[in-house]
C-alpha positions as CSV (number, residue, x, y, z in Angstrom):
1,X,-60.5,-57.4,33.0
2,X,-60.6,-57.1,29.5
3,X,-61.7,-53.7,29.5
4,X,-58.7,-53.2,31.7
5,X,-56.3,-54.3,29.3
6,X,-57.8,-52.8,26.0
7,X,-57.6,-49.9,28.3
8,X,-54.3,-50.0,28.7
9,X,-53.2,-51.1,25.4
10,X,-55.0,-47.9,24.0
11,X,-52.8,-45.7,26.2
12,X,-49.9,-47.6,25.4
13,X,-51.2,-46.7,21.5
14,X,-51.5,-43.6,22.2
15,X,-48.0,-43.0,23.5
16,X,-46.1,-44.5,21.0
17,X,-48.1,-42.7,18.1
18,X,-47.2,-39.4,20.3
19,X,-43.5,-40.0,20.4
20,X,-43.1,-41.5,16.9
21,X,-44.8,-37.6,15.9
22,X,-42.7,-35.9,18.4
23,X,-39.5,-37.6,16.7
24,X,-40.2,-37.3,13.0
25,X,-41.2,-33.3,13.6
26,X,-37.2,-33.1,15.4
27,X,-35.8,-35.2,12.7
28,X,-37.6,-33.4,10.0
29,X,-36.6,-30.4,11.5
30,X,-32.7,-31.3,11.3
31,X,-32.8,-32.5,7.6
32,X,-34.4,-29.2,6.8
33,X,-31.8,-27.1,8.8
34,X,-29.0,-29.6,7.2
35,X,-30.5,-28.8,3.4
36,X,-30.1,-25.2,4.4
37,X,-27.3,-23.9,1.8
38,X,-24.2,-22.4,3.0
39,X,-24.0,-18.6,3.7
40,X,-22.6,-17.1,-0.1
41,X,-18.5,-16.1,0.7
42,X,-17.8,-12.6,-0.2
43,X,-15.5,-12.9,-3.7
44,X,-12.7,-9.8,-4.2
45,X,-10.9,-8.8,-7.3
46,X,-7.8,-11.0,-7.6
47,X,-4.1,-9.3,-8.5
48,X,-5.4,-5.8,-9.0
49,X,-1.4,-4.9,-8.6
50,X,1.8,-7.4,-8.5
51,X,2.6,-6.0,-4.8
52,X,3.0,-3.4,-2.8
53,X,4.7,-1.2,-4.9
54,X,3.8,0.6,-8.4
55,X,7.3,2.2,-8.9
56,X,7.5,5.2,-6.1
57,X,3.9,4.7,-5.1
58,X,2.3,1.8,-2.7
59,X,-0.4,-0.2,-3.8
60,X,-3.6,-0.5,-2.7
61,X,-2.8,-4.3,-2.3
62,X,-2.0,-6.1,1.2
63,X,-0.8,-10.2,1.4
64,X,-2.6,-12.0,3.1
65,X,-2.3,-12.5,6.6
66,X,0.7,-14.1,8.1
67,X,3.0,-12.8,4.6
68,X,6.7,-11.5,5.7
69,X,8.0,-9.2,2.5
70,X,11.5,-7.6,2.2
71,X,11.9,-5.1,0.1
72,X,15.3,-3.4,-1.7
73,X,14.0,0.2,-2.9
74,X,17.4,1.8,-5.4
75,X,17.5,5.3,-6.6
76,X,20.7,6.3,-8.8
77,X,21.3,9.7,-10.2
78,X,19.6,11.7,-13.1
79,X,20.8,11.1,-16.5
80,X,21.4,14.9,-17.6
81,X,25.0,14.3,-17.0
82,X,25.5,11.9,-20.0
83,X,29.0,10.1,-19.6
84,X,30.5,11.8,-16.9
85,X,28.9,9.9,-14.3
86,X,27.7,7.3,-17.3
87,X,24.2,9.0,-17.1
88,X,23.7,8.4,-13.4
89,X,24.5,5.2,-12.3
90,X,28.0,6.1,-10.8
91,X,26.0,9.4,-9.3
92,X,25.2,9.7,-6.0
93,X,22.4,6.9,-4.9
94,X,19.2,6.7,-2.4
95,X,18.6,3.3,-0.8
96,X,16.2,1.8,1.2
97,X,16.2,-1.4,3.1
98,X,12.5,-2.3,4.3
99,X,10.8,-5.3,5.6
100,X,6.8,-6.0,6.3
101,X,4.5,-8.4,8.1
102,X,0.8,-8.8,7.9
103,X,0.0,-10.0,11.9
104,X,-4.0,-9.4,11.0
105,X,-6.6,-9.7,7.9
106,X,-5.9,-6.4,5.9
107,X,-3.2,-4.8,8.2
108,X,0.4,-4.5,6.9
109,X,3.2,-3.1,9.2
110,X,6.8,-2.4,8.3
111,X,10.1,-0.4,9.2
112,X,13.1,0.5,6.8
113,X,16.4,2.0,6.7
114,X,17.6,4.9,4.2
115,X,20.4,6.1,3.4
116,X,19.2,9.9,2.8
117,X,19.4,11.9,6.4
118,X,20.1,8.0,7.4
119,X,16.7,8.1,8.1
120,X,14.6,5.4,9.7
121,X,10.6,4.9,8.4
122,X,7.7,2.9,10.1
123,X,5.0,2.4,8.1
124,X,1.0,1.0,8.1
125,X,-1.4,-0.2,5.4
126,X,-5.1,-0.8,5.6
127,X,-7.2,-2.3,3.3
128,X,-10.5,-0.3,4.0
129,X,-12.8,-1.6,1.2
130,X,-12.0,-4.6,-1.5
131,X,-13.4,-4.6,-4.7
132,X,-15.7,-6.9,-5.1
133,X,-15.7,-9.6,-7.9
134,X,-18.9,-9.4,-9.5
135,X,-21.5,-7.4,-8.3
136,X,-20.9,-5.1,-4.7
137,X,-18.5,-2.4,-3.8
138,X,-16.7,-1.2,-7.7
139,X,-13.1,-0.5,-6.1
140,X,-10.4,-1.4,-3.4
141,X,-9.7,1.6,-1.1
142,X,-6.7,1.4,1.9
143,X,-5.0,3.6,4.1
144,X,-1.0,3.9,3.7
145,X,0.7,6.0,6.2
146,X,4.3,6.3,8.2
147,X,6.8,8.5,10.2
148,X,10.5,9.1,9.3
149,X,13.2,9.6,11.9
150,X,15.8,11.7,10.8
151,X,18.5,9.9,13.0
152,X,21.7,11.9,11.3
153,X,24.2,14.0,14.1
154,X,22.7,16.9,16.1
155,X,25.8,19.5,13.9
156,X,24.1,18.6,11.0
157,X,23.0,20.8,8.4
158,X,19.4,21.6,9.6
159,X,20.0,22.5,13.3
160,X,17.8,20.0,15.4
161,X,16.5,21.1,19.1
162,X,14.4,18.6,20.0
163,X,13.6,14.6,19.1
164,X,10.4,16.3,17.1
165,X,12.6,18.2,15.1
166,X,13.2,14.6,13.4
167,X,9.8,13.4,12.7
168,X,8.3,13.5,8.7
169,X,5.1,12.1,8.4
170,X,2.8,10.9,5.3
171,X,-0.4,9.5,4.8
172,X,-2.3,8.7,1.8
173,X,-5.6,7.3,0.7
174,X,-5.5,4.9,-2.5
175,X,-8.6,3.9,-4.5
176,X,-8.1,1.4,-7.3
177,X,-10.1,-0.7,-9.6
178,X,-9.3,-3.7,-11.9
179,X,-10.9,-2.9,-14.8
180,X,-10.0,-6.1,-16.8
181,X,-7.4,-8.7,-16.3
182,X,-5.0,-6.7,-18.3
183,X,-5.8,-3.5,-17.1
184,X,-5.6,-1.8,-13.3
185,X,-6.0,1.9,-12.3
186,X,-5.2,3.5,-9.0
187,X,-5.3,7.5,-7.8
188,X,-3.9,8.5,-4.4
189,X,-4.4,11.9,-2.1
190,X,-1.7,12.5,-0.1
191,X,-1.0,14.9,3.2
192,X,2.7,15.2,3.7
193,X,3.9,17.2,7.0
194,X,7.9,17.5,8.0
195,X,8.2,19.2,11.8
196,X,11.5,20.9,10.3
197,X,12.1,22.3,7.5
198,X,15.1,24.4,5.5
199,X,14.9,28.3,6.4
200,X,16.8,31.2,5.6
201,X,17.9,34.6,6.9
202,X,16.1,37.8,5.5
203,X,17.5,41.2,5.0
204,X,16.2,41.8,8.8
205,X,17.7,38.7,10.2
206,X,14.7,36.7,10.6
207,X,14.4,33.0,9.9
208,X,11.9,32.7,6.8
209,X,11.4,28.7,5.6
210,X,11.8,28.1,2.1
211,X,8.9,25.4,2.0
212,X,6.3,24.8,3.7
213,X,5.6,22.2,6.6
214,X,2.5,20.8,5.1
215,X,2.1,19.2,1.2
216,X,-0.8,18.3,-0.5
217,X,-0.4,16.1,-3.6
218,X,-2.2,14.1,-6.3
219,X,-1.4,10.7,-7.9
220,X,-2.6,8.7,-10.9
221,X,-1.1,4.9,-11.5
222,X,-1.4,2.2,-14.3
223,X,-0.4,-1.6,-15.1
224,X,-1.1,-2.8,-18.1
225,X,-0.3,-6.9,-18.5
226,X,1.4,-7.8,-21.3
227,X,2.2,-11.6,-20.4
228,X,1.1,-13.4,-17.4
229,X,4.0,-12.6,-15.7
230,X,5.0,-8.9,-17.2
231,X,3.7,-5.6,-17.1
232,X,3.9,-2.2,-18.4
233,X,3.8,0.6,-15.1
234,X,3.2,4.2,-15.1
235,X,3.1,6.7,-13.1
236,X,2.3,10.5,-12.3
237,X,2.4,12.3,-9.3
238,X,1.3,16.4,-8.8
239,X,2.4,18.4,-6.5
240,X,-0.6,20.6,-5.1
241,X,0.6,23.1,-2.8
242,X,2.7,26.1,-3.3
243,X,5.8,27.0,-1.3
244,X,7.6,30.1,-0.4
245,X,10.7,28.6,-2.3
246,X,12.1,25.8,-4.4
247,X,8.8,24.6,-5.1
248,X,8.8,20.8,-5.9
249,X,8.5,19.4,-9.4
250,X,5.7,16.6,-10.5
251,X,6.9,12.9,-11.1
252,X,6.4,11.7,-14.7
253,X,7.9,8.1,-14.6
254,X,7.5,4.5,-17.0
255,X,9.0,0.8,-15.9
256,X,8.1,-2.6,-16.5
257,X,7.1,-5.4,-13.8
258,X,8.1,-8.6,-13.9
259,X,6.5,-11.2,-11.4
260,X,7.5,-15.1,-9.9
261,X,5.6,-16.8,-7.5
262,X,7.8,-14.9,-4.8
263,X,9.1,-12.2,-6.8
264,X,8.3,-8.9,-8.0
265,X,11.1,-7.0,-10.0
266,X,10.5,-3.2,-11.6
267,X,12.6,-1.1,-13.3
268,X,11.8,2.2,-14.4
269,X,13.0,5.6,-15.1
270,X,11.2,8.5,-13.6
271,X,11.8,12.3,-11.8
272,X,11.5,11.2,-8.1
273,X,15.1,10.5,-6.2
274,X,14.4,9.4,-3.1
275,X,13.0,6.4,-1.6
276,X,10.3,7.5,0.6
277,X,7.3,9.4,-0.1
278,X,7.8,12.6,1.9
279,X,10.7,13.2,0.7
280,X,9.9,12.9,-3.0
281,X,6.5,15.2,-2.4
282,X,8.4,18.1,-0.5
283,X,12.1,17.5,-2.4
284,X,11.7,16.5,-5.7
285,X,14.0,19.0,-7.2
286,X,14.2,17.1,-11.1
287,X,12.3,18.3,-13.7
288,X,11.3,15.6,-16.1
289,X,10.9,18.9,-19.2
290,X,14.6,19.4,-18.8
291,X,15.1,15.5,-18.9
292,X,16.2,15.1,-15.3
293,X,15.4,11.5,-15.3
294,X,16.8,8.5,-13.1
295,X,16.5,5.0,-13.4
296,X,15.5,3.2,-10.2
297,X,14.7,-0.1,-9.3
298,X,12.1,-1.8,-6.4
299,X,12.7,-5.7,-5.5
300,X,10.1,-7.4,-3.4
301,X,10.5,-11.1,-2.2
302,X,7.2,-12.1,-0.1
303,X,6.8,-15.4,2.2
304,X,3.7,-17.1,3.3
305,X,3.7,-18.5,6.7
């Protein structure tokens, strides 16, 4: 009988030393999965640029996700005339009405309204690569591209046949870097293509186009931060390929930034008239060494839902 129960009480022993190992290998197990650290969260170069706009350029910037921006773009005319039209600003001037909204991480999407050729643009930004704060990928890189719709009367003066006939289309790839925190630079490759384009009649009564339907063309962009909220902007864009006629002049233009927590204000004089980029690349007609300058203004006010 005693046997029996020493017996017994041994297996019983047994058990419990079993099951007390079994629990402290789980429990050590879950302190050492719990002291695990955290996964180390990817940091990006902060305020590279103000917004989206460096005078007539974008940005490689894009808000964050769930931003709404409106956008007031203001072209007036070039200053060569002196006081008759009080150097430009009772000229003739371009305007653009635009509005954004980033639905996704890095995706911006936008429409606007001009007044030149009353044309309507929708627009798209990527950011492709970030630059990365400390060590890791050395600049940001994104994708900017849209279509205009020339919406003006068919007995205009470029005849349209068909809907296509409309359609002016530009995309561009921007790498920047932040090179200090008073210092960014950005360069941009652009490929502009208009489906219809200005001809003329030769001495045999064909149609020969004075420019061409494609445009290549070269960038180079600058902020320098002067106070935490103001900054010094240039910008210079090259024209790169060469047209049967009234090939279009480069962009030389200067402005300074100045920024709220909702805000973004530039004024700037510069070469380029219009207020979308296709049209400045193919019909930029002002030469800045003649002093064909303009002063133009961009206005940004961005909200955070």
């Amino acid at each position: 009988m005693l046997n029996s129960i020493t017996h017994k009480s041994m297996l019983s022993i047994t058990f419990l030393l079993l099951l007390s190992g079994v629990a402290s290998q789980i429990f050590a197990q879950d302190s050492t999965e719990v002291a695990q650290p955290a996964a180390k969260k990817k940091l990006y170069a902060k305020n590279t640029f103000a917004g989206n706009f460096i005078i007539d350029n974008q940005t490689v910037m894009v808000p964050i996700k769930g931003s709404l921006e409106a956008d007031i773009n203001h072209r007036f005319g070039t200053m060569d005339h002196g006081y008759e039209d009080f150097f430009g600003i009772f000229a003739g001037a371009n305007i653009r009405l635009g509005t954004s909204y980033v639905p996704i991480e890095n995706l911006q999407v936008g429409i606007g309204i001009n007044n030149f050729n009353l044309q309507v643009d929708l627009n798209a930004k990527y950011a492709i690569m970030k630059q990365a704060r400390d060590k890791g990928f050395p600049v940001s890189i994104t994708y900017f591209g849209n279509v205009a719709i020339d919406t003006r009367a068919e007995n205009s003066s470029i005849p349209i046949v068909t809907f296509s006939d409309r359609l002016s289309y530009f995309n561009e790839i921007l790498i920047a870097r932040k090179f200090c925190s008073y210092f960014s630079g950005q360069v941009g490759f652009s490929y502009t293509h208009f489906n219809n384009v200005e001809g003329y009649y030769d001495e045999q009564g064909n149609i020969k186009p004075t420019l061409n339907n494609d445009h290549f063309a070269f960038s180079a962009s600058g902020k320098f931060q002067i106070t935490p909220k103001t900054a010094i902007l240039v910008n210079y864009d090259q024209p790169l390929t060469q047209h049967p006629m009234n090939n279009p002049h480069p962009n030389l233009s200067l402005g300074f930034e100045f920024q709220t927590s909702g805000h973004a204000f530039q004024i700037f004089a510069g070469n380029y008239g219009y207020t979308i980029p296709q049209d400045n690349a193919l019909y930029n007609q002002n030469d800045y060494t003649k002093g064909q300058f303009l002063i133009g203004f961009n206005i940004s006010r961005l909200w955070n839902f």
